[in-house]
C-alpha positions as CSV (number, residue, x, y, z in Angstrom):
1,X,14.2,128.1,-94.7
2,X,13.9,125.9,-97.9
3,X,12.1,126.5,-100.7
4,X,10.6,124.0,-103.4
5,X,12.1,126.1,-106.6
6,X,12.2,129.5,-107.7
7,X,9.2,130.1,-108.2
8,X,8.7,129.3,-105.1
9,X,10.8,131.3,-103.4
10,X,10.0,134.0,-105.9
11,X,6.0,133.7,-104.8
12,X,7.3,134.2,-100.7
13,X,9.2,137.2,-102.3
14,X,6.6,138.7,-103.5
15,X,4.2,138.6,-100.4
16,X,7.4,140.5,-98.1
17,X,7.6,143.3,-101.3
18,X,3.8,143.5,-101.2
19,X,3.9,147.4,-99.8
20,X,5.2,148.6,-102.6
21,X,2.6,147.5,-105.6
22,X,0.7,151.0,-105.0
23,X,4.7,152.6,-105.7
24,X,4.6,150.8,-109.0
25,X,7.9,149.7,-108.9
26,X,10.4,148.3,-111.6
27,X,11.3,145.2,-111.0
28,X,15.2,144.2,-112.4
29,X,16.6,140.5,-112.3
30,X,20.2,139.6,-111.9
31,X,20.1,136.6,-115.0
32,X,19.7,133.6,-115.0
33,X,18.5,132.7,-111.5
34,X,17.1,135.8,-110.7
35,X,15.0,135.9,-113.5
36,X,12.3,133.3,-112.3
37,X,12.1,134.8,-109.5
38,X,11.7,138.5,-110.5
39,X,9.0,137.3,-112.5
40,X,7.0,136.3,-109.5
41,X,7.7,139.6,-107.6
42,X,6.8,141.0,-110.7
43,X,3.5,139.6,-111.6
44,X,2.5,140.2,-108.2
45,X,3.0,143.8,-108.1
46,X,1.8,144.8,-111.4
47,X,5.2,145.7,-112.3
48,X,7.6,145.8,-115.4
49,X,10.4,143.7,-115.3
50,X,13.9,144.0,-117.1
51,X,17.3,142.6,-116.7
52,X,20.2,143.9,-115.3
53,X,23.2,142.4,-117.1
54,X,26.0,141.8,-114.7
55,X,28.9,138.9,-114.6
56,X,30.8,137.6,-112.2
57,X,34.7,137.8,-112.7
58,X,36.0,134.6,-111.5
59,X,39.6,133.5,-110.2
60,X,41.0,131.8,-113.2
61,X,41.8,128.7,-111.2
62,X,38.2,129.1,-109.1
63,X,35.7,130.3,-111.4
64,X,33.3,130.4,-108.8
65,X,35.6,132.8,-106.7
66,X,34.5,136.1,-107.2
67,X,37.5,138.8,-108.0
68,X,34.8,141.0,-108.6
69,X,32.0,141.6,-111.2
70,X,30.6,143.8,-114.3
71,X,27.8,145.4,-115.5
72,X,26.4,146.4,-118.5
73,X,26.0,149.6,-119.6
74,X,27.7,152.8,-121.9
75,X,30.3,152.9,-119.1
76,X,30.3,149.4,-117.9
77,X,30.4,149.4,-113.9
78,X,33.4,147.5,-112.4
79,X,33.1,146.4,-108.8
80,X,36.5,144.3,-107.5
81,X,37.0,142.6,-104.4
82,X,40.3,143.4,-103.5
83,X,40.6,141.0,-100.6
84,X,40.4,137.8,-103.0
85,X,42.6,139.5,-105.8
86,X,45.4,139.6,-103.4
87,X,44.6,136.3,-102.0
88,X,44.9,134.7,-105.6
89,X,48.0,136.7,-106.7
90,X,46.2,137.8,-110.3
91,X,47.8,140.7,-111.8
92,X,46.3,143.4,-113.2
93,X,46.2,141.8,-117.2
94,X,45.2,138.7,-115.7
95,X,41.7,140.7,-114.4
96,X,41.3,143.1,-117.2
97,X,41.5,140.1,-119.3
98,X,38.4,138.4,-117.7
99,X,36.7,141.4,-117.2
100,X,37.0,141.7,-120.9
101,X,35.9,138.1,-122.0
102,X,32.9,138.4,-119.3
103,X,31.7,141.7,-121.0
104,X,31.7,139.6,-124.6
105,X,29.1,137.6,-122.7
106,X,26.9,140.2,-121.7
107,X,26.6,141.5,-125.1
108,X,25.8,137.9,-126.2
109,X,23.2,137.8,-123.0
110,X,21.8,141.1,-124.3
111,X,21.6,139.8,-128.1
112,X,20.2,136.4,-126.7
113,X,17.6,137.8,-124.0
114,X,16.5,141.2,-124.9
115,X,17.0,141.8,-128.9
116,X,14.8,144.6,-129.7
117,X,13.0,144.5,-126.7
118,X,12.1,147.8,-125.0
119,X,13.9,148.3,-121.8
120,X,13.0,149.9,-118.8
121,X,14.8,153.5,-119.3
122,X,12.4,155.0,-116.7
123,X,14.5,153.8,-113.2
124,X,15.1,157.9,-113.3
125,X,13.0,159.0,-110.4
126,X,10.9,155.7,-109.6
127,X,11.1,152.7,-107.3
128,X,13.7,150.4,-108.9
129,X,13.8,146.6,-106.7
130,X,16.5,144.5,-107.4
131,X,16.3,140.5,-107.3
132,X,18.1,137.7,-107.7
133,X,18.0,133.9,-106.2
134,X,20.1,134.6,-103.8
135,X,23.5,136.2,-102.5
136,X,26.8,134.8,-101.7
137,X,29.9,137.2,-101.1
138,X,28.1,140.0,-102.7
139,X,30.1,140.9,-105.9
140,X,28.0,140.9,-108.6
141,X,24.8,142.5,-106.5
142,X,27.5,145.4,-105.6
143,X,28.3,145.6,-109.1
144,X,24.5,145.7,-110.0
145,X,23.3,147.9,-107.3
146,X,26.1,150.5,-108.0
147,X,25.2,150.4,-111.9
148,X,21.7,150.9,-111.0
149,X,22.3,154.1,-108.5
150,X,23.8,155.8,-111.2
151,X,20.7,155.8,-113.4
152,X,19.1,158.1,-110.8
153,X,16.0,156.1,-109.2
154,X,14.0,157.6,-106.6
155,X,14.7,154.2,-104.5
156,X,16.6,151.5,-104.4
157,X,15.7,147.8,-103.4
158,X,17.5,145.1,-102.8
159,X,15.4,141.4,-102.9
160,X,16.2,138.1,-102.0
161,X,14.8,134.8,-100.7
162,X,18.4,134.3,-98.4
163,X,21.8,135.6,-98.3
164,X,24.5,135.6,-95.3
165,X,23.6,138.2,-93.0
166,X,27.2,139.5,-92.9
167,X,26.7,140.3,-96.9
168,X,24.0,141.8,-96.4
169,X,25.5,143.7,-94.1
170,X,28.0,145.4,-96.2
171,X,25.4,145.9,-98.8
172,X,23.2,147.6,-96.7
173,X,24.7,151.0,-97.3
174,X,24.4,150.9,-100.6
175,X,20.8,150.2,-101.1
176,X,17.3,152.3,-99.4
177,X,16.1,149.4,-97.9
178,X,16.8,145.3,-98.4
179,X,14.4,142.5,-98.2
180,X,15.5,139.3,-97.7
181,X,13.1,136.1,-96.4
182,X,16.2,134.0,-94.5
183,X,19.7,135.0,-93.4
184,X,21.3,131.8,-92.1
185,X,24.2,131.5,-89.5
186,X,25.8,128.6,-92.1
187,X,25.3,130.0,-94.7
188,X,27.4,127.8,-97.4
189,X,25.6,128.2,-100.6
190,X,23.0,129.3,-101.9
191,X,21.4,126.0,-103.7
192,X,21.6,124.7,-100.1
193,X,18.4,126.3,-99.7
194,X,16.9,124.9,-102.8
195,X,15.6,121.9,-103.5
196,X,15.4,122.1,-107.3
197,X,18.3,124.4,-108.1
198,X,18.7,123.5,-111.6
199,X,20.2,125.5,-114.1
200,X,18.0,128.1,-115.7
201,X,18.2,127.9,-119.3
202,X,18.8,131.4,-122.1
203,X,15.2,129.6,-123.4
204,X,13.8,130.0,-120.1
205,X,14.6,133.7,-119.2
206,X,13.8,134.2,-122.8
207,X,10.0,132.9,-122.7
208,X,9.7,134.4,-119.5
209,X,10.4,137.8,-120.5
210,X,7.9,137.4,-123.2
211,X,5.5,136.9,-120.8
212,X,6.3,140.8,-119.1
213,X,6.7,144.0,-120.8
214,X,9.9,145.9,-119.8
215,X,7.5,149.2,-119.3
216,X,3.9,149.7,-118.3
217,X,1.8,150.6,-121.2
218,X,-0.6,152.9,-120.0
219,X,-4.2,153.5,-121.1
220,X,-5.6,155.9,-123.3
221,X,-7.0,159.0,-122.5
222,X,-10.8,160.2,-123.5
């Protein structure tokens, strides 16, 4: 399957996560290419949408290797993949040392994106769905699922236009259900599936989180 963009891809989204608009969900984004696509899901179910501020922690001679990831929070969630830690040879200080530069990053994410914006402290006890762009080995959605399951929501879904079904796989315990619109064989990456993948911009996920509150505001009563 190949989708135009991802708004796009986030509008196809949408339509497969369709059941749960009567749930009234939360919808969280993995930024920065998650966020256009949340916003879709989230404009189509009526639903708040927030961020969940994770990072990748990459090898130091293959950034785009994941040794693991991090998430945001007052005790920041640290996920590692053990199998390419090994394979690169990093020591200890070496990933502690990354892990500490990437969380200096989420803070300036969380300055940059959300400010005093209200966030969406109500996951406790409701339908929380998870999105992003897309999935590759997994680390950073393990690390943002897992954050996520500790803030005690009723359930859990993971959302994505494609991913490798073997990831998915292995993430499939973790999550109550996962939605996902295309699992190639190949899989390869995930702006192979794209055919405007450009970089999403801090501007971007910035006016588009203007656009959505992180909470529903509800009406008065009489």
């Amino acid at each position: 399957m190949l989708f135009r963009d991802r708004n796009d891809a986030g509008r196809q989204l949408a339509e497969a996560l369709v059941k749960y608009k009567n749930r009234h969900p939360v919808v969280l984004a993995l930024p920065r290419g998650g966020v256009p696509v949340a916003a879709e899901v989230a404009e189509r179910l009526e639903a708040p949408l927030d961020l969940v501020l994770v990072r990748k922690i990459g090898a130091p001679m293959q950034p785009e290797l994941a040794m693991g990831a991090v998430v945001d929070g007052e005790e920041p969630v640290i996920v590692r993949n053990q199998d390419i830690v090994d394979l690169t040879g990093v020591s200890e200080e070496t990933f502690d040392a990354i892990c500490k530069e990437e969380l200096v990053e989420i803070d300036r994410r969380r300055e940059r994106y959300l400010g005093n914006r209200a966030r969406s402290d109500d996951v406790k006890g409701q339908v929380a769905i998870i999105v992003d762009d897309g999935i590759a080995t997994g680390a950073t959605t393990l690390a943002a699922i897992r954050a996520l399951r500790n803030r005690g929501p009723k359930e859990l879904i993971l959302a994505v236009p494609v991913a490798p079904l073997e990831t998915l796989q292995r993430l499939h315990g973790e999550v109550d259900a996962i939605v996902c619109l295309d699992t190639p064989r190949d899989f390869g990456a995930i702006g192979y599936y794209y055919r405007d993948f450009s970089q999403v911009s801090d501007d971007e996920v910035v006016a588009i989180l203007k656009r959505f509150p992180a909470k529903k505001t509800t009406a008065p009563t009489s």
